[in-house]
Kinemage of the C-alpha trace (Angstrom):
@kinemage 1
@onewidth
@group {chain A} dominant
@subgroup {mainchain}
@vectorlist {calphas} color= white
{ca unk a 1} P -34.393 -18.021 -11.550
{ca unk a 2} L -36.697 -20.091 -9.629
{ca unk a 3} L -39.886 -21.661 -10.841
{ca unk a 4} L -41.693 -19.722 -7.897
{ca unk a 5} L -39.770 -16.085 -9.258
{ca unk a 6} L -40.890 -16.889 -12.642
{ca unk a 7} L -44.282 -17.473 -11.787
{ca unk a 8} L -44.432 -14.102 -9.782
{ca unk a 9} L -42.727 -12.085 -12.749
{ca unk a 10} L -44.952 -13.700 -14.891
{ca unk a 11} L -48.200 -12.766 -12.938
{ca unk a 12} L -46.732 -8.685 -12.278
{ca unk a 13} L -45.933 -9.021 -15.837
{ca unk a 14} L -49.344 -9.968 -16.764
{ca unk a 15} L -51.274 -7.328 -14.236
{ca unk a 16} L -49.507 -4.743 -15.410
{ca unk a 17} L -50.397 -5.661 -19.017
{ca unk a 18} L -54.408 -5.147 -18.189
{ca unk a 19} L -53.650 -2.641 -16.115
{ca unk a 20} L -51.653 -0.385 -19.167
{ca unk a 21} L -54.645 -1.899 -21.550
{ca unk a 22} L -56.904 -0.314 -18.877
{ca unk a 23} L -55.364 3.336 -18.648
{ca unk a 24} L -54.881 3.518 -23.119
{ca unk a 25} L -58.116 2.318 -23.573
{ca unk a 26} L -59.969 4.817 -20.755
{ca unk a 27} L -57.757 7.451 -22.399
{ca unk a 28} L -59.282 6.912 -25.848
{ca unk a 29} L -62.725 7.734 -24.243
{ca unk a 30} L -61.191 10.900 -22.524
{ca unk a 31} L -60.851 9.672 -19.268
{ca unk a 32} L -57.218 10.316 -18.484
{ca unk a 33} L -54.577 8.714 -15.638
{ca unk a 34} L -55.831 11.509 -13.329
{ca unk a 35} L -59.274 11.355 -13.662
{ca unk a 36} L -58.501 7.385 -12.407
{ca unk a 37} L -56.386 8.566 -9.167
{ca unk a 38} L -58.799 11.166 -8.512
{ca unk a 39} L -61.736 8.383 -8.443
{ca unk a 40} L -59.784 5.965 -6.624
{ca unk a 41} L -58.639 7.993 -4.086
{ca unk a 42} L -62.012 8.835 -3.639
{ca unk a 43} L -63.038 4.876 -3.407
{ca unk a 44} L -60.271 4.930 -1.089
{ca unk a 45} L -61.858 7.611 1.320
{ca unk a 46} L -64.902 6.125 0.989
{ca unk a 47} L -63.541 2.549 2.055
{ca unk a 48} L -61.919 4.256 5.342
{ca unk a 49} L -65.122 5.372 5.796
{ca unk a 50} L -67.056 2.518 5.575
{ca unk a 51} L -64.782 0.234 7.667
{ca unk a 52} L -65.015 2.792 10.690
{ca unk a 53} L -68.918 2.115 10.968
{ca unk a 54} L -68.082 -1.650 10.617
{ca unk a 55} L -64.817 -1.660 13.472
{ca unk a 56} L -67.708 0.664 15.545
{ca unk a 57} L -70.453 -1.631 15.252
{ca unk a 58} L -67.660 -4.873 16.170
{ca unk a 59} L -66.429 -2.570 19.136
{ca unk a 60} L -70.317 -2.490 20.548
{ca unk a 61} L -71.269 -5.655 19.776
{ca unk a 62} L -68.209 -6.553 22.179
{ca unk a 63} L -69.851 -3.990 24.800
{ca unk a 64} L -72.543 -6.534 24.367
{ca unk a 65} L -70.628 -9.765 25.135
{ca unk a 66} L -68.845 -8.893 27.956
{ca unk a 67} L -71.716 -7.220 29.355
{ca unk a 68} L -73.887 -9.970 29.544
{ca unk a 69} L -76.473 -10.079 31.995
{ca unk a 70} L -78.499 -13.200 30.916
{ca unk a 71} L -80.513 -13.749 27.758
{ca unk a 72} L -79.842 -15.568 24.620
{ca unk a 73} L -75.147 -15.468 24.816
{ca unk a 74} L -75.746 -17.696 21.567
{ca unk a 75} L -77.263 -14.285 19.398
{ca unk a 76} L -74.740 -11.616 21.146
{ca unk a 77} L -72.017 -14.076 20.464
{ca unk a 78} L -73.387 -14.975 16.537
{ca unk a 79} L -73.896 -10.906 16.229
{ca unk a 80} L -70.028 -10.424 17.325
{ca unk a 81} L -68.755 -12.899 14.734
{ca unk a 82} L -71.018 -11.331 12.106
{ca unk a 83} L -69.633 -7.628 12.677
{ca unk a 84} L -65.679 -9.236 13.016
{ca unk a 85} L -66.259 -10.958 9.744
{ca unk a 86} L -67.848 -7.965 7.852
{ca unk a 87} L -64.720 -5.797 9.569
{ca unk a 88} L -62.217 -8.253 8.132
{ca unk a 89} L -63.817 -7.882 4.727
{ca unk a 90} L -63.775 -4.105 4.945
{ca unk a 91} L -60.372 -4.397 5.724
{ca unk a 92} L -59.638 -6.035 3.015
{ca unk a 93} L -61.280 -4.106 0.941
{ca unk a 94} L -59.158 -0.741 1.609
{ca unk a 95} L -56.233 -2.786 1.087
{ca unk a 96} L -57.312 -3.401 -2.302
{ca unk a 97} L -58.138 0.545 -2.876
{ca unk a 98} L -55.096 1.806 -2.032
{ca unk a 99} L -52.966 -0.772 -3.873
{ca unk a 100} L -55.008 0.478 -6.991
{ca unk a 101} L -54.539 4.069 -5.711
{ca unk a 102} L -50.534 3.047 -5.860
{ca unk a 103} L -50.809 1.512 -9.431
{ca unk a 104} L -52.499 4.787 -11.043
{ca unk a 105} L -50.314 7.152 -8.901
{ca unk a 106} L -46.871 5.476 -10.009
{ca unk a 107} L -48.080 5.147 -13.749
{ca unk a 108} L -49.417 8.819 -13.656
{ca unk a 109} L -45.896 10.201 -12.202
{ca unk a 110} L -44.046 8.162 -14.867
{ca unk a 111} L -46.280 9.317 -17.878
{ca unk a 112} L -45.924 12.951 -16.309
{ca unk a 113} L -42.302 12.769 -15.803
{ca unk a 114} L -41.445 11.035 -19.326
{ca unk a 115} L -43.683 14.076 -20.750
{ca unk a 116} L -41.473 16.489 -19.674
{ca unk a 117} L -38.936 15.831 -22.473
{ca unk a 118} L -41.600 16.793 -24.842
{ca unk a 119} L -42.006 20.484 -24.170
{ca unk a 120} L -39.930 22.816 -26.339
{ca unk a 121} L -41.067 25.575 -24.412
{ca unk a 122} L -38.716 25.808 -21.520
{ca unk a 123} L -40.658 27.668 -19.286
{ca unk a 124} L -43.839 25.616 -19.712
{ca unk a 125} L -42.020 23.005 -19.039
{ca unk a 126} L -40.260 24.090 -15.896
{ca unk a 127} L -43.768 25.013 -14.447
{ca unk a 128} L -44.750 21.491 -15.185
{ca unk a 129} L -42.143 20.296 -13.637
{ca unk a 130} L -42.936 22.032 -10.470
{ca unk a 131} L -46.521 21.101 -10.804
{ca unk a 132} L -45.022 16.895 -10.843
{ca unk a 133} L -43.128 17.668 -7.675
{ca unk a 134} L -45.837 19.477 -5.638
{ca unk a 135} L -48.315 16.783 -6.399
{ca unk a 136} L -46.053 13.989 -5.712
{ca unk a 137} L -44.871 15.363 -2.272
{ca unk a 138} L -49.172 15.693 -1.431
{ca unk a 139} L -49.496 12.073 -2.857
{ca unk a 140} L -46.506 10.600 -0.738
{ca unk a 141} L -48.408 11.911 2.484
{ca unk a 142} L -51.613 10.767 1.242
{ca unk a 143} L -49.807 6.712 0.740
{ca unk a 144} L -48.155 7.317 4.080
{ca unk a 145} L -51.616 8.308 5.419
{ca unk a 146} L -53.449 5.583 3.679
{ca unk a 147} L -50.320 2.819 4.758
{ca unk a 148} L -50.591 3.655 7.963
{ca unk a 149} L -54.253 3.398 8.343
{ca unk a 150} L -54.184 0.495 6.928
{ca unk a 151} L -51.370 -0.801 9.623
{ca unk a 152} L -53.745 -0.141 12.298
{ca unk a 153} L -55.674 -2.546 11.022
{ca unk a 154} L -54.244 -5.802 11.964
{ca unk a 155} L -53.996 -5.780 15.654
{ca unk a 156} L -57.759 -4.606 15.992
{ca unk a 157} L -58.478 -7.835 13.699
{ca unk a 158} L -56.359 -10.073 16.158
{ca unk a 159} L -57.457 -9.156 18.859
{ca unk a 160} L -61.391 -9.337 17.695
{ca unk a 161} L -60.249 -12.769 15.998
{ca unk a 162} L -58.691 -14.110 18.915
{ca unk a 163} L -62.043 -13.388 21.097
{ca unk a 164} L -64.026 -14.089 18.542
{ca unk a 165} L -62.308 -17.779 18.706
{ca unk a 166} L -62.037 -18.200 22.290
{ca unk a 167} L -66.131 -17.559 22.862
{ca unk a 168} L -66.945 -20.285 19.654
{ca unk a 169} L -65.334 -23.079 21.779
{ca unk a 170} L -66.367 -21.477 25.094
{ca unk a 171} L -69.736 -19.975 25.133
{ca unk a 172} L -70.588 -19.418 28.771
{ca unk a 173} L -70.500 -17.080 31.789
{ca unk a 174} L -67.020 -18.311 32.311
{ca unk a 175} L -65.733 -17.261 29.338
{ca unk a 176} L -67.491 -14.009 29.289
{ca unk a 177} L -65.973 -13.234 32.918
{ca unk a 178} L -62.534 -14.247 31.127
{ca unk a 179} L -62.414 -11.533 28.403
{ca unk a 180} L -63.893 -8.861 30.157
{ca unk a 181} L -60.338 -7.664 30.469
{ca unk a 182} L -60.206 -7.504 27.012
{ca unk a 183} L -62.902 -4.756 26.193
{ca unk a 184} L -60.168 -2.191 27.139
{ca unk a 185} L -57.618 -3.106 24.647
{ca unk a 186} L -59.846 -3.595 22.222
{ca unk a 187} L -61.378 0.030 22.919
{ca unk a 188} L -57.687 1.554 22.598
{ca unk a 189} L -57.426 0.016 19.718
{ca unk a 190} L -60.556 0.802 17.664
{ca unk a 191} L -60.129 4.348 19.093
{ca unk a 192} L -56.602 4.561 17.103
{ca unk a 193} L -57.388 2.945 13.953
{ca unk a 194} L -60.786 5.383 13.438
{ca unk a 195} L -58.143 8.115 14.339
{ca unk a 196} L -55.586 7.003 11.651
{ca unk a 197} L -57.935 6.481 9.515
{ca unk a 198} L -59.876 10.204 10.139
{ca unk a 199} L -56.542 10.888 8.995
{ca unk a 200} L -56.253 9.164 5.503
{ca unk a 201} L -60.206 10.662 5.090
{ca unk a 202} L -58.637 14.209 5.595
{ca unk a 203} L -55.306 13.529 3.349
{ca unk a 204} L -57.797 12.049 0.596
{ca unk a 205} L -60.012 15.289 0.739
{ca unk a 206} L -57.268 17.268 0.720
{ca unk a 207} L -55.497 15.488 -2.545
{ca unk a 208} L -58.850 15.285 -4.529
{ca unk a 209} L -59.326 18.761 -3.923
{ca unk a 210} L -55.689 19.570 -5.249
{ca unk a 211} L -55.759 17.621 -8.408
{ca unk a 212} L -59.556 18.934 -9.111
């Protein structure tokens, strides 16, 4: 094994240590591996949420660019790099909830599963069972949901960055004239990325609603 591989094993090793820590000691306080995915999936929702106001507010401020009519271009353009940057850190943010939507799901499904053993009661154990599967078939919608959400993410960021890069080093009527073309792929794509992610919102609702 490589130094590099035993690094990485090392570090997944490691996180999923604190994260087992985590889960035994929220346990001992009554909070339970469900309670968690229920409250993340709801952090989750609430990221998708928060990045569609953010990708809406980057879409007009790009109204505002290529519409420019005279004024200050110096405060439309600083405004435009202002709402990329805060949708870039939204983005990243919902990447971050649904990985920790992933970690709770997968150790929640393998606690559940391992459980099953337990039961001496066979047909408690069968409707258990059932319970496991019908949740896990919602929850591998809800990840698809989520992943593909999240997908939609990157070419909206390109395509912001790239303009977002091109008026820094070019900030005149020019330039403006130049990316005017650009306002209509940019539209498509901020329209399909607040759709996916209506989506994940409605998956989300759906899957809190189920485990509650």
């Amino acid at each position: 094994m490589t130094a590099k591989r035993c690094l990485l094993l090392l570090l997944c090793l490691g996180l999923w240590a604190c994260e087992s820590t985590y889960y035994n000691a929220m346990e001992k306080v009554g909070i339970h591996k469900r309670d968690i995915l229920v409250d993340r999936v709801e952090d989750a929702r609430d990221s998708q949420q928060d990045a569609q106001e953010e990708f809406r507010d980057a879409l007009s401020q790009f109204r505002s660019v290529v519409s420019f009519d005279g004024g200050d271009l110096e405060k439309l353009y600083d405004r435009l790099n202002a709402s990329y940057e805060d949708s870039a850190a939204a983005a990243d943010d919902i990447r971050e909830r649904i990985d920790a939507v992933e970690g709770v799901a997968e150790a929640l499904f393998e606690e559940w599963e391992e459980e099953l053993s337990l039961y001496s009661n066979a047909r408690l154990r069968a409707e258990s069972a059932s319970k496991l599967r019908e949740t896990q078939s919602r929850y591998r919608r809800l990840r698809d949901s989520l992943r593909r959400s999240e997908k939609s993410l990157d070419p909206v960021l390109a395509t912001l960055r790239d303009n977002v890069l091109y008026l820094k080093h070019n900030l005149n009527a020019s330039a403006i004239s130049a990316i005017k073309g650009e306002l209509t792929v940019i539209d498509r794509d901020v329209t399909a990325l607040i759709a996916r992610m209506d989506e994940a919102i409605s998956e989300s609702e759906g899957f809190i609603a189920q485990l509650r």
